[in-house]
N, C-alpha and C positions, 0 to 999 in steps of 0.2 A: 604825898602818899609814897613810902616805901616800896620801890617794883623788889619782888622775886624770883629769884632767878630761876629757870625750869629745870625740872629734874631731869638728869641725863636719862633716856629708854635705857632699860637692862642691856637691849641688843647691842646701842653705841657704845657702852661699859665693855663687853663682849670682847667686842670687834677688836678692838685697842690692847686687848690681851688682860692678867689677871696676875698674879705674884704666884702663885703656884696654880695647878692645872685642879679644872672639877671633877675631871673624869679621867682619871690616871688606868691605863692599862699596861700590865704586866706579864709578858709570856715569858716562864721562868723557863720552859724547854720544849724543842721542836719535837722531843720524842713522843712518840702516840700509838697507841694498840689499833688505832684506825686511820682511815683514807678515805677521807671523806671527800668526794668529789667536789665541793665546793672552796674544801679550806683556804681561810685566806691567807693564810703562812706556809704552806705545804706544808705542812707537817708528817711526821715521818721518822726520820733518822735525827737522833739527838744529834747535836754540837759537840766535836771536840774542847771548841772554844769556853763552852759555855760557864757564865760565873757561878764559883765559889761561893759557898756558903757563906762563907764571912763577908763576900762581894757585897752579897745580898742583905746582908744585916747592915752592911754601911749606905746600902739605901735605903732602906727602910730608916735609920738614923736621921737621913738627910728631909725624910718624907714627915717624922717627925718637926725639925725642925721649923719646914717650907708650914705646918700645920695642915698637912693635906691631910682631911677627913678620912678618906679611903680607899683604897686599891682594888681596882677588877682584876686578879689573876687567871690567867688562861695558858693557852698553847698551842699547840701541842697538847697533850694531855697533864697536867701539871700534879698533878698527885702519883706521877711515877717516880717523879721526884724522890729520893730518898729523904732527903732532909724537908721535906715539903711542912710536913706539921709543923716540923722545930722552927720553919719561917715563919705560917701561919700562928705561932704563938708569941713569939717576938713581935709582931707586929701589931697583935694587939696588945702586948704586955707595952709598946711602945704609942698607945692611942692613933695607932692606923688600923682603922676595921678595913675587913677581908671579905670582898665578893670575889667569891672563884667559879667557875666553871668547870665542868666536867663530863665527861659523856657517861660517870658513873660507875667505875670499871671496880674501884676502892671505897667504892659507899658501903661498908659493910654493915651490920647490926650495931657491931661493936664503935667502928667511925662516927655512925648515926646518932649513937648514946652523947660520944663525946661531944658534938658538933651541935646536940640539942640543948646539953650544959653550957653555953657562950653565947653571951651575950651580942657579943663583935663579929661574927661569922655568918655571911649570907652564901647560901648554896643556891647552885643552878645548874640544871640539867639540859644537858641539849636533845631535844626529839625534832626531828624534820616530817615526820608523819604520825600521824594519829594512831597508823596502826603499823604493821611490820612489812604489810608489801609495798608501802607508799616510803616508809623509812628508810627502810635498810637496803631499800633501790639504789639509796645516796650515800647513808651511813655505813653500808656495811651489813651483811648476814648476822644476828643473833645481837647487834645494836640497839635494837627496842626494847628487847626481853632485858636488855643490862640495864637499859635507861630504868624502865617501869619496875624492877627491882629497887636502885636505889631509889626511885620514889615511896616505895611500898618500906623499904629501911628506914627512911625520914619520918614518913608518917607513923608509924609503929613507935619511934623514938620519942616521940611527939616534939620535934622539930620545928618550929612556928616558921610559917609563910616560906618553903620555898617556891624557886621560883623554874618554870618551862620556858627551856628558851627557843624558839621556834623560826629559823628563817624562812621567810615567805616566796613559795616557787610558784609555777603553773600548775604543780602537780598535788599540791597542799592547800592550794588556797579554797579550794571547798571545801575545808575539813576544821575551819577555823571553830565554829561552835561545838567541833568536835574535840580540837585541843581547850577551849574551857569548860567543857566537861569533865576530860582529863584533871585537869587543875584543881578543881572544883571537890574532884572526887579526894583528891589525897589534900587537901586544906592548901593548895600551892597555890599563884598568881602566876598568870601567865604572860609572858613578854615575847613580842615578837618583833623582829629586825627585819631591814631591806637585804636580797640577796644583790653582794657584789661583785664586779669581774675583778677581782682581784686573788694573786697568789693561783693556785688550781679553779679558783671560779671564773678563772677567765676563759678557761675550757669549755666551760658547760652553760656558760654565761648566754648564751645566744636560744638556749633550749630549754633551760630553764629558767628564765627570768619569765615574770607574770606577763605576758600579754596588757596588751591597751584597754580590752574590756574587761580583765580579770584585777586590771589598777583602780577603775571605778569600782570595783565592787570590793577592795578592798576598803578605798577609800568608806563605802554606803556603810560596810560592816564595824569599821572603825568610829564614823559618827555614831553611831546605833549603838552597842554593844561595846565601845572604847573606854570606860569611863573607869574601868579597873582592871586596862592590859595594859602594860606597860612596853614602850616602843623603840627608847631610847633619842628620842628625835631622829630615827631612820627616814621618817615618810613626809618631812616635810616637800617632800617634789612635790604631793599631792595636794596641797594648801591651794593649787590654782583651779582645783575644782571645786570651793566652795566659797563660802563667807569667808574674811578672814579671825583667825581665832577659831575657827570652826574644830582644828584639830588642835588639841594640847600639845605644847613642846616649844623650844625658842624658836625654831626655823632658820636656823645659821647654822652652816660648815663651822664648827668649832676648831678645824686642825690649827693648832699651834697657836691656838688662843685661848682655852680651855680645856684641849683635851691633847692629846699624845699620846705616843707607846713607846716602850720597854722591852725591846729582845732581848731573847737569853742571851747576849753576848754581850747587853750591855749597850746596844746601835738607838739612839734617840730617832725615832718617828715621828711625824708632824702627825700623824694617824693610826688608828689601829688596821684602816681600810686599805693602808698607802706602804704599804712595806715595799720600797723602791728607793733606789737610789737617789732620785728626783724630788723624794719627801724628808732624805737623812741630815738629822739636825747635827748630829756628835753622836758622842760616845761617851758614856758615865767614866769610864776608866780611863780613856787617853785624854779626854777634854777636862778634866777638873770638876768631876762630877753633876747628878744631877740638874743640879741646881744653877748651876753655869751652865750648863745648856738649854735649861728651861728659858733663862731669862738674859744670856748675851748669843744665844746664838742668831748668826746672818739667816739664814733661813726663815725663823720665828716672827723676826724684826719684822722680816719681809711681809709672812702671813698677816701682820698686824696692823699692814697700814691701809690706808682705804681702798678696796676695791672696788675696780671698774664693771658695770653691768652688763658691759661690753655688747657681744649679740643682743642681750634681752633688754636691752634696755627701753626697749620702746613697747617692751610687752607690760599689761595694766597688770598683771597676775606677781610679778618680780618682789615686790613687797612682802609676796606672802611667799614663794619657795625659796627667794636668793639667787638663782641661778643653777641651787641642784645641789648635788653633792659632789666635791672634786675629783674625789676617787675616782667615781664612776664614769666620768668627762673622760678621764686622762687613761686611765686603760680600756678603758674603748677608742681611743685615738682621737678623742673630738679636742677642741682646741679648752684650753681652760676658764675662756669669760665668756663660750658658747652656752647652747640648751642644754639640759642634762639630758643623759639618751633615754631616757623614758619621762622625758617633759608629757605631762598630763594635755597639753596642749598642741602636741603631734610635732612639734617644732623640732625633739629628738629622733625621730622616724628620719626627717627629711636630713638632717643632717647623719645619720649612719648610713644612707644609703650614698653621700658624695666621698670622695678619696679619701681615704685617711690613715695613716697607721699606726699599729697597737702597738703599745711598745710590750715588752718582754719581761715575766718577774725577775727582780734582782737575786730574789732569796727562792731556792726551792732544796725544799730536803724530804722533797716524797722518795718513798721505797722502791715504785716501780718506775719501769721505762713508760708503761701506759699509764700517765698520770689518773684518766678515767674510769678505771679498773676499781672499785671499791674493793679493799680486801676484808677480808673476816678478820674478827679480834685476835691477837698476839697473844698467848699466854705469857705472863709476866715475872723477868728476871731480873729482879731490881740491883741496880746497880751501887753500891757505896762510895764510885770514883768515877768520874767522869772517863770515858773508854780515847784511847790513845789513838781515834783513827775511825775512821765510817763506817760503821756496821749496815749492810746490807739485809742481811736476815732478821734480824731483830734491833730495835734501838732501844730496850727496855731491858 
């Protein structure tokens, strides 16, 4: 009798890394019309540095090549971009479709038309509240009304499925059947993400992050009611509150095994969560592009080989969350084969509350000295040339 050999789990394929990444993020520029107290890049004051048009078309070339399906562009605000379309067209004239994010500032009628014509372009809005005094607490005064415009632009266009992007606080998280209402009403899907301490959220990280009994009830709301909001595998911490499989998604830290980020300047992340020095793979420009970094960088190597369970390993629940998210370990100061600080299992309680310290972001390019200051939207001067020098008043 011929034996057959067992199929490798998806996860152990994962772990070991992939020839180009599934979930490629791109933040084309730190510049932003807002200050959003949580942002995980500070965003703010564009980059002197920041690449070139042409930079940009020779990764998209390279994303071509590697056959990576798609790009999540963000930022900063990336449609202040001056050349932002002419990237967005290139790269799908180049078979890389374009999921971007936006806070909506350049969703206009006329945007919306073209954007409902393409077939390759996914849009996403970000709302953090359902309605203006919950929002624009965090976002910024007059942030809702821009969001709920370009939604109302899209649908009017008749725009098929976009999507609400929604990070989950203490202060929104009752409001969840309220954002699928939202959704619902303008034909969009709504997606919602864990809030990280990282970048500016590590400010606010302590005040706004959900509470222990507001993480079961997300958890109860997500079995219930999850079956068409998409999450991005944010909440697999929660997997140790239930059956396993109970919540959809791999339940693996993918950094630097599937997923990575792209600053405007070109700096390789093992994350999009991890903008730190302690996560930086290379650099598209000085390192021999993308693609050499994706797949010889010492960093990457490292994420891909097996890791240890370390503290959890003797917890029965480790199957199902992994040990957390690393991000969230490592700028909360906890060690990185600890609990995550919001282990469903209280094991992160006990470890935040012993010595620890937080390390510092690498990157901050917010506007003000008080990083928690939300400001009001920027009226917008779009630049044709990258500016010679730090703009403190305006980055746009």
């Amino acid at each position: 009798m011929t034996s057959v050999a067992p199929v490798p789990r998806l996860v152990d394929q994962f772990e070991r890394g992939l020839d180009a990444p599934i979930c490629l993020t791109w933040e084309l520029t730190y510049a932003c019309n807002l200050a959003c107290v949580h942002c995980l890049s500070s965003s703010g004051k564009r980059d002197p540095r920041e690449l070139s048009t042409q930079q940009c078309k020779d990764i998209i070339d390279e994303l071509e090549r590697m056959q990576v399906f798609y790009v999540n562009i963000g930022g900063g605000e990336p449609t202040v971009r001056s050349d932002f379309w002419e990237l967005v067209d290139y790269a799908t004239e180049h078979h890389v479709g374009v999921k971007f994010s936006t806070n909506g500032v350049r969703i206009t009628p006329e945007v919306a038309a073209k954007l409902a014509a393409s077939d390759y372009v996914d849009v996403q809005i970000s709302l953090d509240g359902a309605n203006a005094e919950v929002n624009d607490a965090v976002r910024g005064p007059g942030s809702f009304a821009m969001a709920v415009r370009a939604l109302e632009n899209l649908s009017a266009a008749g725009f098929s499925d976009a999507k609400i992007s929604v990070v989950v606080t203490r202060h929104n998280v009752d409001q969840l059947d309220d954002f699928k209402a939202l959704a619902d009403r303008y034909g969009a899907t709504l997606r919602i993400t864990r809030l990280r301490p990282s970048g500016r959220g590590a400010d606010v990280w302590d005040e706004l992050h959900p509470t222990p009994a507001q993480q079961v009830q997300l958890y109860d709301w997500l079995v219930a009611r999850g079956d068409r909001v998409l999450t991005g595998d944010s909440f697999f911490h929660l997997s140790g509150l239930g059956e396993p499989g109970a919540l959809a998604g791999l339940n693996l830290c993918g950094a630097g095994r599937v997923v990575c980020l792209i600053d405007p300047v070109g700096d390789v992340y093992a994350c999009p969560f991890a903008i730190h020095d302690r996560f930086l793979a290379g650099n598209v420009v000085s390192d021999g592009g993308f693609d050499t970094v994706w797949k010889h960088a010492p960093l990457f190597r490292e994420l891909r080989e097996p890791q240890s369970a370390g503290a959890c390993s003797s917890c029965g629940h480790f199957d199902a969350c992994r040990g957390g998210c690393m991000a969230a370990k490592f700028f909360t100061g906890l060690p990185m084969d600890g609990p995550d600080p919001e282990c469903v299992q209280g094991y992160g309680e006990s470890a935040l509350s012993a010595d620890r310290t937080v390390p510092k972001s690498s990157v901050d390019h917010s506007r003000t000295g008080n990083r928690k200051t939300p400001a009001g939207p920027i009226p917008l001067t779009l630049l044709t040339v990258p500016p010679k020098k730090f703009c403190n008043e305006s980055p746009l």
